[in-house]
C-alpha positions in Angstrom: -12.6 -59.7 9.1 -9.9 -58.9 6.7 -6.8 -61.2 7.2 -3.9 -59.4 9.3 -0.4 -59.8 9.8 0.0 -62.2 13.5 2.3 -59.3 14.6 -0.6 -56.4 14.3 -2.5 -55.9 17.3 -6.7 -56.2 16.4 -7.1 -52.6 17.8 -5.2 -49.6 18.5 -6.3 -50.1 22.7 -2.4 -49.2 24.4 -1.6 -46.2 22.6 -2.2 -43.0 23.6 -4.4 -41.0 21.0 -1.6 -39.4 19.4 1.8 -38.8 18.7 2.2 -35.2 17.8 6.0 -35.3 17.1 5.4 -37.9 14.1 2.7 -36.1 12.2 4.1 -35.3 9.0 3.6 -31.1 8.9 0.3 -30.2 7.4 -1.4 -33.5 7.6 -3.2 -33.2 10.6 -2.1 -31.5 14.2 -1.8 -35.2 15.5 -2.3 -38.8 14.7 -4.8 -40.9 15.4 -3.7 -44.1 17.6 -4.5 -46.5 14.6 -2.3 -43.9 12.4 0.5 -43.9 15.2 0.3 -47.5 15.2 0.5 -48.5 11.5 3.5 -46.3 10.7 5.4 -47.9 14.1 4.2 -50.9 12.5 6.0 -49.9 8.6 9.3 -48.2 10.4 9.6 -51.8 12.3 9.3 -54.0 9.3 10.7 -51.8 6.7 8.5 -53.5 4.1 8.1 -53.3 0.4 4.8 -54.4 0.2 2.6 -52.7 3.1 -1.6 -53.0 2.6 -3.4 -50.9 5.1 -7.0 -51.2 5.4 -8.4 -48.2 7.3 -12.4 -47.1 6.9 -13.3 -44.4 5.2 -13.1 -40.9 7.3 -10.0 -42.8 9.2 -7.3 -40.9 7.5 -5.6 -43.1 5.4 -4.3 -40.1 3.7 -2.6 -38.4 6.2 -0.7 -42.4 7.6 0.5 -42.7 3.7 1.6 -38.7 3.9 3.4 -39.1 7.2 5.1 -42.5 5.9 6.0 -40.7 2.6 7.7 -37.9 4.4 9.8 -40.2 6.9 10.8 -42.2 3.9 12.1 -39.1 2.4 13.6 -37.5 5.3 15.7 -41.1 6.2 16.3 -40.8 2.4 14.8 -44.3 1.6 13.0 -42.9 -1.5 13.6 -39.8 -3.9 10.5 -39.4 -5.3 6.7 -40.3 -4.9 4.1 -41.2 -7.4 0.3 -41.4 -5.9 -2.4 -43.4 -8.2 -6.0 -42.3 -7.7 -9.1 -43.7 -9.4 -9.9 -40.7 -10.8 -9.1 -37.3 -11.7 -10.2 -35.4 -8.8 -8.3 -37.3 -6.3 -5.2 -36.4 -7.8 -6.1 -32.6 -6.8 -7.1 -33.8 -4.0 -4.2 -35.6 -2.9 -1.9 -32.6 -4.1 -3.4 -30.5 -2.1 -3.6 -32.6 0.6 0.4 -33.7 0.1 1.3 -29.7 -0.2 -0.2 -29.3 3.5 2.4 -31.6 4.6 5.6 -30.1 2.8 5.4 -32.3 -0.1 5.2 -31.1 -3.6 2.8 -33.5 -5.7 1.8 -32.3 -9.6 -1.4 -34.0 -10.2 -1.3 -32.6 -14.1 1.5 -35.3 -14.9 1.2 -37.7 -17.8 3.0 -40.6 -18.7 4.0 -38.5 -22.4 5.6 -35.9 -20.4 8.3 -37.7 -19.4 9.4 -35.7 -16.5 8.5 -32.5 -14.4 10.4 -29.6 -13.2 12.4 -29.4 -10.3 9.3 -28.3 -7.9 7.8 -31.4 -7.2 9.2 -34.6 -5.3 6.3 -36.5 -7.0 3.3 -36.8 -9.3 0.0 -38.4 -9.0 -1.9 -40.3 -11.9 -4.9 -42.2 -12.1 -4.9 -46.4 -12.9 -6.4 -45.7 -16.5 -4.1 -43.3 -17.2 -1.2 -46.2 -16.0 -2.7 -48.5 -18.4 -2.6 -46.2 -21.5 1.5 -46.0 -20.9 2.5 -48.5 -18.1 6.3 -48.4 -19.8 6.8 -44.5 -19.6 6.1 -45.0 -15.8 8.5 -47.7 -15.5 11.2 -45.9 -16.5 10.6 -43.0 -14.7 9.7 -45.9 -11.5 13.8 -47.0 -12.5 15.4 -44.1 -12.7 14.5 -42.8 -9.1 14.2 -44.4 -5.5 10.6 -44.4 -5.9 7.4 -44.7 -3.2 4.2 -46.1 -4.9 1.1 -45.0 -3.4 -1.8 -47.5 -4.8 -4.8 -45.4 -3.2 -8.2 -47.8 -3.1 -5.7 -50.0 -4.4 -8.9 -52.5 -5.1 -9.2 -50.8 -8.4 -6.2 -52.2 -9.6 -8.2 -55.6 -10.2 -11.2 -53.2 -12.0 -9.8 -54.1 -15.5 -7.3 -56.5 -17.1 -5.4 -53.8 -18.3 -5.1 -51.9 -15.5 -3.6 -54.6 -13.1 -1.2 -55.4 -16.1 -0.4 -51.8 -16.2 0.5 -51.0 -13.1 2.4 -54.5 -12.4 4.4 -53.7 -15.4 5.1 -49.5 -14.3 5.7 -50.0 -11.3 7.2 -53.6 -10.4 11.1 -52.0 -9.8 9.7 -49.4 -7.1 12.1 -48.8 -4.0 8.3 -49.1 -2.2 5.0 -49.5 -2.4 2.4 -48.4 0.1 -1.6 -50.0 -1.1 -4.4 -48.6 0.7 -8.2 -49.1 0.5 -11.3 -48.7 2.6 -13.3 -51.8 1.1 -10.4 -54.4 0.1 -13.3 -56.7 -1.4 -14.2 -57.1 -5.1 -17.4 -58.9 -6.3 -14.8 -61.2 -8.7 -11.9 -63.0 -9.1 -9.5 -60.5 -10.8 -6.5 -60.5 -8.5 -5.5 -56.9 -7.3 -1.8 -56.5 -7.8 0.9 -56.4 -5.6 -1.6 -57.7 -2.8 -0.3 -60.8 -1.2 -3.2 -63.5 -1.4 -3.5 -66.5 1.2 -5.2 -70.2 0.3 -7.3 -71.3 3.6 -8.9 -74.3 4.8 -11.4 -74.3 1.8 -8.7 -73.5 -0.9 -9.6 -70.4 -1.7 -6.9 -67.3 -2.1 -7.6 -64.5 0.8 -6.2 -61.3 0.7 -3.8 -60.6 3.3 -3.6 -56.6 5.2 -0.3 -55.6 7.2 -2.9 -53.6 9.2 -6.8 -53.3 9.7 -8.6 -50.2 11.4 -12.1 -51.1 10.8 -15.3 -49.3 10.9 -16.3 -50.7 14.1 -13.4 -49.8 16.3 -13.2 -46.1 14.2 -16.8 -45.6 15.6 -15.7 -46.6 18.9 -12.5 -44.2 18.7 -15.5 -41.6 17.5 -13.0 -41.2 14.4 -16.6 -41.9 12.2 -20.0 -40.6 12.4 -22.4 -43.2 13.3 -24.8 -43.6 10.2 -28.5 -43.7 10.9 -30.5 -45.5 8.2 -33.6 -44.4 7.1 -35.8 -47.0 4.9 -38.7 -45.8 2.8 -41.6 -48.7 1.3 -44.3 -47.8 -0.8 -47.0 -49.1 -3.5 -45.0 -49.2 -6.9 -46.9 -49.5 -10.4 -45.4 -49.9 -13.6 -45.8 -51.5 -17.2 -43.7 -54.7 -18.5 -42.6 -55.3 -21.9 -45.4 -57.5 -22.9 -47.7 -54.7 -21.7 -48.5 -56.1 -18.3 -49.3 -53.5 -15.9 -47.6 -55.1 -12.8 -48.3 -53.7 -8.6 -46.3 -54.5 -5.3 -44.8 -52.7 -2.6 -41.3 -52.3 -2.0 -39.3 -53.9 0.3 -41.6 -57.8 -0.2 -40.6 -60.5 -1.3 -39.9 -60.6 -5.1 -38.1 -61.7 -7.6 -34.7 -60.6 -8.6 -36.7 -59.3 -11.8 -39.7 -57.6 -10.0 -37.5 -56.1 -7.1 -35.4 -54.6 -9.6 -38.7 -53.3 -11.7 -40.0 -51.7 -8.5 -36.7 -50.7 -7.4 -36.4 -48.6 -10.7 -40.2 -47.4 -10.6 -39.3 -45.9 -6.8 -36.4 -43.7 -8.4 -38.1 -42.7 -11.3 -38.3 -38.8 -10.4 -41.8 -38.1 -12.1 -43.6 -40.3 -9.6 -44.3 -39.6 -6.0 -42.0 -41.5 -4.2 -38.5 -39.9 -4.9 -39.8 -36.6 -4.3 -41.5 -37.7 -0.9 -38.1 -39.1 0.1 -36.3 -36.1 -1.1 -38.8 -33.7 1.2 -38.2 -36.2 4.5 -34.0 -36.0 4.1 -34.6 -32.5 3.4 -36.2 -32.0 6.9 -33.8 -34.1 8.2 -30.7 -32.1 7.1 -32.9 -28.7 8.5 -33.3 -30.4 12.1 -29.1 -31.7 11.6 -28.4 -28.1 10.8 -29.6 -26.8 13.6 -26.6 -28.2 15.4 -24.4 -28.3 12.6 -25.1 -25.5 10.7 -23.3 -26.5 7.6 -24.3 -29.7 7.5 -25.2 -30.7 3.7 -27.2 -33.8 1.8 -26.0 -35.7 -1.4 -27.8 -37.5 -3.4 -26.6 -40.1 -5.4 -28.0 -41.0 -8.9 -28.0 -43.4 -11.3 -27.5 -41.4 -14.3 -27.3 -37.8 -15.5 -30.8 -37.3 -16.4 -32.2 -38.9 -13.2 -29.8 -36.3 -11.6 -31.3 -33.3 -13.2 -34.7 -33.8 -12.9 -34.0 -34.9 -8.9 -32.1 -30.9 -8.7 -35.0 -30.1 -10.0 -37.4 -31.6 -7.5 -34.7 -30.2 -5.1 -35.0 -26.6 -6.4 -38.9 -26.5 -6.3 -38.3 -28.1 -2.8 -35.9 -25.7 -1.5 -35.9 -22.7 -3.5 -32.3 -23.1 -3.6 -30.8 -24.6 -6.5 -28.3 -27.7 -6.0 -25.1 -28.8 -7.5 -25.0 -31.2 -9.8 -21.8 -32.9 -10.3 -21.5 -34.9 -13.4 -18.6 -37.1 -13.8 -17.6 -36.3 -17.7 -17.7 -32.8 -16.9 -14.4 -30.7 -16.9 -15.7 -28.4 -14.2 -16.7 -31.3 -11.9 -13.6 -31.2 -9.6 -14.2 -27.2 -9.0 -17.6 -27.9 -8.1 -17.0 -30.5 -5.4 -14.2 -28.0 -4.0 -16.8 -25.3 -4.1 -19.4 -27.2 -2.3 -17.2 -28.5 0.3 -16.4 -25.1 0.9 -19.8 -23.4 1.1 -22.5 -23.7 3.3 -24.8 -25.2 0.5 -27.7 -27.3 1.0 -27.7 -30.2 -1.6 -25.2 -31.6 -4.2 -26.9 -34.1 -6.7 -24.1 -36.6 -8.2 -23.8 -39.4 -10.6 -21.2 -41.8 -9.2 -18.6 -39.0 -8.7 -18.2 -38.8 -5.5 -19.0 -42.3 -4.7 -15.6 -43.4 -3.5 -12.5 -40.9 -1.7 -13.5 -37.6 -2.2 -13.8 -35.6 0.6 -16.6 -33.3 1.3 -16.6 -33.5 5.5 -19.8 -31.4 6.3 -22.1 -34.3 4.1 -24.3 -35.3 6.8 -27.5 -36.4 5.0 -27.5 -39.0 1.6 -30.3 -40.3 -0.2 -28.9 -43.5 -2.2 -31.2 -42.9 -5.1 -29.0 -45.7 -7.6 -30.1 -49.0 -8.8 -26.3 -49.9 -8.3 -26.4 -52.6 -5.4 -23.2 -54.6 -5.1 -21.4 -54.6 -1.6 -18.4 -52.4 -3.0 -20.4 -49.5 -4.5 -22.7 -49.4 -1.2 -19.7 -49.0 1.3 -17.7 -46.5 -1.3 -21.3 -44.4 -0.8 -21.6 -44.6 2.4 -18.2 -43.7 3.0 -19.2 -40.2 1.8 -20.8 -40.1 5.1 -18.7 -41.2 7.9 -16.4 -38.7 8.0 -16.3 -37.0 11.7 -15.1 -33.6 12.4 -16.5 -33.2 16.3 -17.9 -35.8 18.6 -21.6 -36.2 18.6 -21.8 -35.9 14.6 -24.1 -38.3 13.1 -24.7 -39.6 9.5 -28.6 -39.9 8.1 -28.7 -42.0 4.7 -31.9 -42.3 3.4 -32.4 -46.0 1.7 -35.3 -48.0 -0.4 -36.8 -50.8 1.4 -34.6 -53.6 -0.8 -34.1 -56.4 1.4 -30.5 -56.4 -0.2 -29.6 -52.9 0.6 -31.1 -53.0 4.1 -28.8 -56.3 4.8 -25.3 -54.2 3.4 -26.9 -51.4 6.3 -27.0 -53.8 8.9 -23.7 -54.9 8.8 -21.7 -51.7 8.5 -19.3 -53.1 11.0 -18.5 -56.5 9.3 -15.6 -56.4 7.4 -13.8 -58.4 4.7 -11.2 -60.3 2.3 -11.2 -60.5 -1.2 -11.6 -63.2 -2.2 -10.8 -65.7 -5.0 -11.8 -69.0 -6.0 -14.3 -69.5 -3.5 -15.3 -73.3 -3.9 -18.2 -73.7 -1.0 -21.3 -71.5 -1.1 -23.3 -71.0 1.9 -22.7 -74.6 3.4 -19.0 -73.4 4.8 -21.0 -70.6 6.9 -19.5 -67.6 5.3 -22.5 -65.5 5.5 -21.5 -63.3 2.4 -20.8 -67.4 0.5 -24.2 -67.0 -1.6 -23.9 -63.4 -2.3 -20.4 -63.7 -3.7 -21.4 -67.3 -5.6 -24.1 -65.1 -7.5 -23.6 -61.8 -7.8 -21.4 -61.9 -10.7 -24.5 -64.3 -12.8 -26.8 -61.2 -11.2 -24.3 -58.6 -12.8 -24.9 -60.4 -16.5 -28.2 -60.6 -16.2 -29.0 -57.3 -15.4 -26.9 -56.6 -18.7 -29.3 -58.6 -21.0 -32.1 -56.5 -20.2 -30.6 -53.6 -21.3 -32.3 -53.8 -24.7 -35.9 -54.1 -22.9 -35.7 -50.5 -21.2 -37.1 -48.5 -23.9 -40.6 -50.7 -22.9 -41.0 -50.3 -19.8 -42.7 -47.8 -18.2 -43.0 -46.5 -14.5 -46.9 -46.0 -14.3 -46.9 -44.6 -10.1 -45.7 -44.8 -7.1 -46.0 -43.0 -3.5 -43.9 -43.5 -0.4 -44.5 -44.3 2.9 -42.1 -45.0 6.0 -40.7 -48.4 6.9 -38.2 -48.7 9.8 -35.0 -47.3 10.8 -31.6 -49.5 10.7 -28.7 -48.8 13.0 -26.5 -50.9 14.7 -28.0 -54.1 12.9 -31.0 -53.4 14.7 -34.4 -52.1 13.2 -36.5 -49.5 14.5 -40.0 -48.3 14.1 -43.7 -49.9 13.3 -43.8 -47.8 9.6 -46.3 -45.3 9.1 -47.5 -42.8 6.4 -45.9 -39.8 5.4 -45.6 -37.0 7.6 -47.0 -39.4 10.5 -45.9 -39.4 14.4 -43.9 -42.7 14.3 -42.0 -41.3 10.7 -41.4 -37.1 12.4 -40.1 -39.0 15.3 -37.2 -40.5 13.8 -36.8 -37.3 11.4 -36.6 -35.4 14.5 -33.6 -37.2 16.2 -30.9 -34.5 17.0 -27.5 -33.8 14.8 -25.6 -34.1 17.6 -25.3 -37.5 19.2 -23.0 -40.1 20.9 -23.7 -43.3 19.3 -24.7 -44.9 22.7 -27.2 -42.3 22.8 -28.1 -42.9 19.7 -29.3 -46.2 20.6 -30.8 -45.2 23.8 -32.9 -42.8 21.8 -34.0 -45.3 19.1 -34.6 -47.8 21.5 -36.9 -45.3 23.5 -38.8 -44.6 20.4 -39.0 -48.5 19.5 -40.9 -48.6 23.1 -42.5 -46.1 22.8 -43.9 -47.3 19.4 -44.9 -50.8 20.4 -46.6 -49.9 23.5 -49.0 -47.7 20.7 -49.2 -50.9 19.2 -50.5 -52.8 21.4 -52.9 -50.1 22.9 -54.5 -50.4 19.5 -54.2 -54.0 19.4 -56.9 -53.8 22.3 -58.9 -51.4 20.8 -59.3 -53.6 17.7 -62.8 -54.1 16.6 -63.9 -57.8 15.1 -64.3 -56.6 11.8 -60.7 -55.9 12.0 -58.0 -58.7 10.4 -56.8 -61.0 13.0 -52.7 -62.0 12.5 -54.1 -65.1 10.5 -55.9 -62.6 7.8 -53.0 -60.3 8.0 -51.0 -60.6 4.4 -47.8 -62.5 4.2 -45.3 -59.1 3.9 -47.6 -57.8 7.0 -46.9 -60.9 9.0 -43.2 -60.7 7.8 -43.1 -57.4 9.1 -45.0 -58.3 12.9 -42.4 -61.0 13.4 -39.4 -58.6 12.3 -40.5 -55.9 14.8 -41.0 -58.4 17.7 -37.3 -59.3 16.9 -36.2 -56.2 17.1 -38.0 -55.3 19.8 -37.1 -58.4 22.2 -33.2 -57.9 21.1 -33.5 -54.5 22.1 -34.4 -55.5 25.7 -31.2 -58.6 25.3 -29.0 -55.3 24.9 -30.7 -53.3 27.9 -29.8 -56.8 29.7 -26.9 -57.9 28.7 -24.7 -54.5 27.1 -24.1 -56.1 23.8 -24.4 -54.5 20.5 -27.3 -55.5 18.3 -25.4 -56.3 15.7 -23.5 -58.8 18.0 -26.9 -60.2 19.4 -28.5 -60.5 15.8 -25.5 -62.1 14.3 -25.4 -64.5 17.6 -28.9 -65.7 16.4 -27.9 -66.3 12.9 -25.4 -68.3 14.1 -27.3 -70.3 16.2 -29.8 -71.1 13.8 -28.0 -70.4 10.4 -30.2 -68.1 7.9 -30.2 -64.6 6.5 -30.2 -61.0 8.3 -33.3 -60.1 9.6 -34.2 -58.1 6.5 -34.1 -61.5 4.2 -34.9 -63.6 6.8 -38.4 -66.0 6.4 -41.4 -65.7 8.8 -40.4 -69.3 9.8 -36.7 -68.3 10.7 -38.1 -64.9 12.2 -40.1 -67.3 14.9 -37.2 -69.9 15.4 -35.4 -66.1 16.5 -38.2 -65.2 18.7 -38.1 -68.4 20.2 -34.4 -69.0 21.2 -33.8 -65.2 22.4 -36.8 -65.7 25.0 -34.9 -69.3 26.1 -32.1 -66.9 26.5 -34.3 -64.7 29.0 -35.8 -67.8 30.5 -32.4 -69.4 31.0 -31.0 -66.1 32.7 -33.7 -65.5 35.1 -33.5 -68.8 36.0 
């Protein structure tokens, strides 16, 4: 868990949900208790520097708004400049600042120099910082100025940009920094975050206040996200004209997982549109309770995302958006969308990270972009409630990497720099962060081998569901019972229920199981002949299922109970975890049984 000042409380659990009377006008008709909380917190300390790190869906928006207009009212600050990663935020953020009696011009550049007399601030994006860093400082000096560094992690994205705006905006009156994943997979420092050396002598960043996803989901301020994972048979051709097989979701290289990662998305074989049709019955069955419930699908590039609005039109006889980040008309097209009552929106990376499109209830991640930061920023898209009950369906490849960022939603972290230790200090994300940046590179020196290779087939078939750091389901073929099951789940859920329900199924499915365990025939492969991903898979479902029946016992989350294993016995999440450390599992959660019967 992020780092947090001693004097903030680790959840909002005194306050009552709201205080009307502070919401600034526009922003929202109350605040949230975390919201309440943080800006009691900033009017008590006064500070400079304040980094709050709130969830995506919690509202960080409307906290920054509300502490923007007291600081004007008390006359602390005369004017207000907002930074945004990109362009579309800036409207965003105007808009959203206008609600709440604050004029923001999101068309300001740093050559302008000035604006008219209408607006009490402006809002720019980090690159456009960097280009002129000293324009803004002397507009930063001349007024009583409130910084607002939104997804303030972006400041470490390049050298200019931290450079830039520590240089524009170093003499501000105040700066408020907020982000929803205050991680980076390096070791640029983010600027004007304060950093703290630990125990192991690395630097970790330090937040005035945390509201994380795990107590948002308990406040039911955030969907809980459902997970669905989809395997297959993948086929393709290597450079040196090897025509290569293997299923998604087993063990394989960093190359070949990669390979069949990219064969999966490819949109002219069989398993992208198959995964397209099952989130597209999902999002009817969602509908049904929210009828303007609507799916995104997130691409990997531009002409992945045609062909996949394709796919979609043939699909749905209604044709998509498709949001392209280099086009001028992309902002208007979000808006539109957000507005409407449109299935499907098809995007490349644009609306990856703070834009807000509240009535996305169903995702297909559909990108070969697999770091911890660009996962959360997508999934973020998601989260965002608007009733009780709503739920969140993303559907996911089976890529033991991707299924590990889904089971731990709720864990949340520091960035961190000059990590020293790897996995030996028991930092469970140690290994990750020792090699994803080596990963990064070498996924760049292949570049120059894409024109030969060659996606050759592929189909789809279920795997499990992951919720709660739990999995779910036995996997079955397309359009099965055990797959229709879990497509079928309502829109409108509580997240205990969804468990309930999932653990239902789960019981449901390995009692089938085993009533065709009995009915086996001795021609049949015994668990001995059963191939090594097959056994992987057994010994993953018994887990589940036996940690299931630890929560029926015992109330805890299955996240909590999973992670108690690991660190009892040390290893990787279930998803990565061997067939050897799977049974060591199996073992010490039936001592736990034994022990409490006893």
């Amino acid at each position: 868990m992020p780092s947090v000042d001693s004097h903030v409380p680790a959840a909002p659990a005194v306050l009552p949900p709201a205080y009307p009377d502070r919401a600034a006008w526009g922003t929202a008709s109350k605040l949230r208790a975390w919201q309440a909380e943080a800006l009691q917190l900033y009017l008590d300390k006064q500070p400079k520097d304040f980094l709050a790190v709130a969830t995506p869906g919690a509202g960080k928006t409307t906290f920054a708004l509300t502490v923007a207009a007291e600081l004007l009212q008390r006359r602390v600050i005369d004017r207000i400049t907002v930074v945004t990663p990109t362009e579309h935020l800036k409207v965003q953020w105007a808009e959203a600042a206008d609600r709440a009696g604050i004029a923001i011009d999101p068309t300001f550049a740093g050559g302008k120099g000035r604006t008219n007399k209408d607006f009490q601030g402006v809002a720019v994006t980090y690159a456009g910082v960097a280009v002129n860093p000293l324009a803004f400082r002397v507009r930063t000096e001349k007024f009583r100025t409130l910084v607002i560094l939104d997804e303030v992690h972006h400041g470490g994205d390049a050298l200019s940009w931290g450079e830039g705006i520590r240089e524009a905006f170093d003499p501000a009156t105040r700066r408020l920094a907020l982000t929803g994943t205050p991680f980076r997979s390096d070791d640029n420092p983010i600027p004007f975050v304060t950093y703290e050396h630990g125990h192991d002598g690395a630097a970790r960043s330090r937040a005035d206040y945390v509201y994380g996803y795990g107590h948002a989901l308990r406040d039911h301020v955030v969907r809980p996200v459902i997970f669905m994972s989809y395997s297959g048979e993948m086929r393709w051709r290597t450079k040196a004209g090897d025509e290569v097989a293997a299923r998604l979701g087993e063990p394989l290289t960093k190359d070949l997982t990669a390979q069949a990662l990219r064969t999966a998305l490819d949109p002219t074989g069989e398993w992208m549109p198959a995964v397209l049709a099952a989130a597209d019955k999902r999002l009817t069955e969602v509908r049904r309770h929210m009828p303007d419930a609507g799916g995104l699908v997130i691409s990997g590039d531009q002409n992945t995302a045609r062909a996949y609005a394709k796919v979609l039109r043939e699909l749905t006889g209604e044709a998509p958006t498709v949001v392209l980040s280099d086009e001028k008309a992309a902002s208007k097209k979000i808006q539109t969308f957000s507005a409407g009552e449109q299935r499907w929106m098809v995007a490349v990376r644009m609306v990856s990270e703070g834009v807000d499109v509240p009535r996305l209830a169903v995702g297909v991640y559909a990108t070969p972009t697999s770091t911890p930061l660009f996962f959360a920023q997508a999934i973020g898209r998601f989260v965002r409630a608007r009733k009780r009950g709503e739920t969140a369906s993303v559907f996911v490849p089976s890529v033991t990497r991707l299924l590990s960022f889904a089971a731990e939603m709720e864990v949340e972290r520091d960035h961190v720099l000059g990590r020293k230790n790897s996995a030996e200090d028991g930092d469970i994300f140690a290994l990750e962060d020792d090699l994803l940046k080596k990963a990064n590179e070498a996924e760049g020196a292949s570049d120059d081998l894409d024109a030969k290779f060659e996606a050759l087939g592929s189909d789809a078939s279920f795997d499990r569901v992951v919720f709660d750091g739990g999995d779910y389901g036995m996997g079955g073929d397309l359009g099965s019972d055990e797959e229709l099951d879990f497509l079928g789940l309502p829109g409108l859920l509580e997240p205990d229920q969804v468990r309930e329900l999932l653990n239902k199924r789960q019981a449901k499915s390995l009692a089938q199981e085993k009533r065709r365990g009995k009915s086996t025939t001795r021609d049949e492969p015994t668990p001995v002949e059963l191939a090594t991903h097959e056994q992987v898979a057994l010994l993953r479902r018994e887990l589940n299922g036996l940690v299931a029946a630890w929560h029926h016992r015992t109330g805890q989350p299955h996240g909590v109970i999973h992670n108690d294993l690991r660190r009892k016995l040390g290893g990787p999440a279930a998803a990565h975890a061997s067939s050897t450390e799977l049974k060591d599992r199996i073992e010490l959660i039936r001592d736990w049984a034994t022990q409490r019967r006893a």
